[in-house]
N, C-alpha and C positions, 0 to 999 in steps of 0.2 A: 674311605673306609671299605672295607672288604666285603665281598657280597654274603649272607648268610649260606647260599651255596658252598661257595669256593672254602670259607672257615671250614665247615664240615669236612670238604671232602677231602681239603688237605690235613685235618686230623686223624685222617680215616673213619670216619664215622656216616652212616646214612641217613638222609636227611627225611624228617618222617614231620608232621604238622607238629606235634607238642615239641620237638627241640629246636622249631623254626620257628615259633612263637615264644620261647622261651630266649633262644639267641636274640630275637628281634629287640625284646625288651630290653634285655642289656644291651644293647646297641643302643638304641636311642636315648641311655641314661649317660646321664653324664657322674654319675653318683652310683656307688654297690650299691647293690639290692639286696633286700634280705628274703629268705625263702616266702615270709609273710607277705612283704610288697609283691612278687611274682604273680603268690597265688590270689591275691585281690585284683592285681591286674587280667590276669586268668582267667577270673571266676568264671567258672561252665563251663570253659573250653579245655582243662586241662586239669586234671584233680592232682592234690596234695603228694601224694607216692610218684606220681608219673614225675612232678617236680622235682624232688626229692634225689630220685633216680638221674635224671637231667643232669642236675648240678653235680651230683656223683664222678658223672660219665664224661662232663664237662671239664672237671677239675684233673681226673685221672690222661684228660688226653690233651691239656695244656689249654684247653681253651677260655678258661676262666680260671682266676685265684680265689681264692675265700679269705679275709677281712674280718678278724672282730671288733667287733664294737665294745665300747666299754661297761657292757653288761656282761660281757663274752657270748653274743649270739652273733653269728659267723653273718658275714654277707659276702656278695661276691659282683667281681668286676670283671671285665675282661682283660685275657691278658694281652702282654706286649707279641708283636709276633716271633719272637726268639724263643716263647715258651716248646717245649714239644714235651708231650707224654707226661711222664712224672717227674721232668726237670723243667723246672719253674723257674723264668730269669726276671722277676718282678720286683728287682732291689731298686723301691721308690718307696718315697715316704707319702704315708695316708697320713688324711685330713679329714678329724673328723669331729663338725658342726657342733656346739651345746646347747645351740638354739634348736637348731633344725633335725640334729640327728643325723644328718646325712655325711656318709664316709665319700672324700674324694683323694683317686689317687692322681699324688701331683709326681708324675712321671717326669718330671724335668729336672726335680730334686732329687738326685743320685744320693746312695750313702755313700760316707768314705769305706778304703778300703782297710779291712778290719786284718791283724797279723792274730793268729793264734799259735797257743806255743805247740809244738811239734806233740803228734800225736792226737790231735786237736780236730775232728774235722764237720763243718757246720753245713747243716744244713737247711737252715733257715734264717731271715734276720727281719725281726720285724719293728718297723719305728712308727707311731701314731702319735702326730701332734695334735693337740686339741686347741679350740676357740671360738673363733665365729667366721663363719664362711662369708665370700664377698654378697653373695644375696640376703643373708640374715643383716649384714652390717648397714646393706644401704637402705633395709627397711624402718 
């Protein structure tokens, strides 16, 4: 995986202690995050707005996608490295827990390719299966 450096510096962004504490986390998740989990994992070292902003700055320069969940409060993962900027190549299907709550994107299940009629042009596509994740199951 890539160093928290190099992400930054290849999105263009400077790498400053809350967005390296905030990348760090999502790195080491294997599951979105939701701004709440962040700022629990946070506590004291990074307040609620600076977050906020983060995930913002993060989203806008491809380095994470946002995720809803099905309350519709957004989490976010990182993206694939083909993301840049405001174009987002994250066409995978999320997975996400009814046990656990936790959203995972299974990146190896592609959608198909979707024809739209002429005139038509998307951009976005999002698919969330739901169930029980293999850690809820084997507990």
């Amino acid at each position: 995986m890539e160093s928290v450096t190099l992400i930054l510096r290849d999105a263009g962004m400077r790498r400053t202690g809350p967005r390296q504490a905030v990348l760090e986390h999502l790195m080491e998740s294997d599951y979105a995050l939701s701004h709440q989990e962040l700022e629990n994992r946070l506590e004291g070292r990074v307040d609620r707005v600076t977050i906020y902003r983060i995930l913002a700055a993060f989203e806008d320069h491809g380095i994470v996608h946002r995720v809803m969940d099905a309350g519709g409060h957004p989490q976010y993962a990182l993206c694939s490295s083909s993301c840049k900027g405001h174009h987002h190549h994250d066409e995978h299907v999320h997975f996400q827990c009814n046990v656990c709550g936790n959203t995972y994107c299974l990146d190896e299940v592609a959608f198909p390719r979707i024809s739209l009629p002429s005139g038509f042009v998307l951009s976005a596509l999002d698919v969330t299966a739901r169930g029980t994740c293999g850690r809820c199951q084997a507990a």
